[in-house]
C-alpha positions, 0 to 999 in steps of 0.5 A: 157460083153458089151451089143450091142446097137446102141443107146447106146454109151457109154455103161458103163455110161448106165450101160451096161458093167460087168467085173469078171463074172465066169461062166453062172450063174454069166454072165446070172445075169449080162447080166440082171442086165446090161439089166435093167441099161441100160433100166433105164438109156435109159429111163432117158434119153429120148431114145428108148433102142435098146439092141441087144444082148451082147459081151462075152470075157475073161478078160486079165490078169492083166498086160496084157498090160505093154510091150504095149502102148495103145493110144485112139485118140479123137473118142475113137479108140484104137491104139496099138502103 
């Protein structure tokens, strides 16, 4: 799960992002727990939170990705060579 913040860049500095959550209970716990991280870290950092909403999927397996090269270019695109 990645909270959806414009002015949050990079969300897992801010704490917005939370891997292996199994279930509703599990993802609604962390969307809250990322919620209050990320408000933390904001305001550390002298900006005003703007959390949107959050980004839900399905974690691949592990592996999923050997037969593939993943390259990230300098802005932080993923390129699936």
């Amino acid at each position: 799960m990645k909270l959806v913040s414009p002015v949050l860049s990079h969300k897992t500095e801010a704490g917005a992002v939370a891997l292996n959550a199994r279930g509703a209970d599990e993802a609604t716990g962390a969307f809250r727990s990322a919620v209050a991280e990320a408000m933390t870290f904001a305001a550390g950092h002298g900006i005003e939170a703007v959390i949107e909403g959050a980004l839900i999927c399905p974690m691949q397996p592990a592996f999923a990705y050997e037969d593939r090269v993943i390259a990230v270019d300098v802005r932080g695109v993923l390129r699936d060579i």
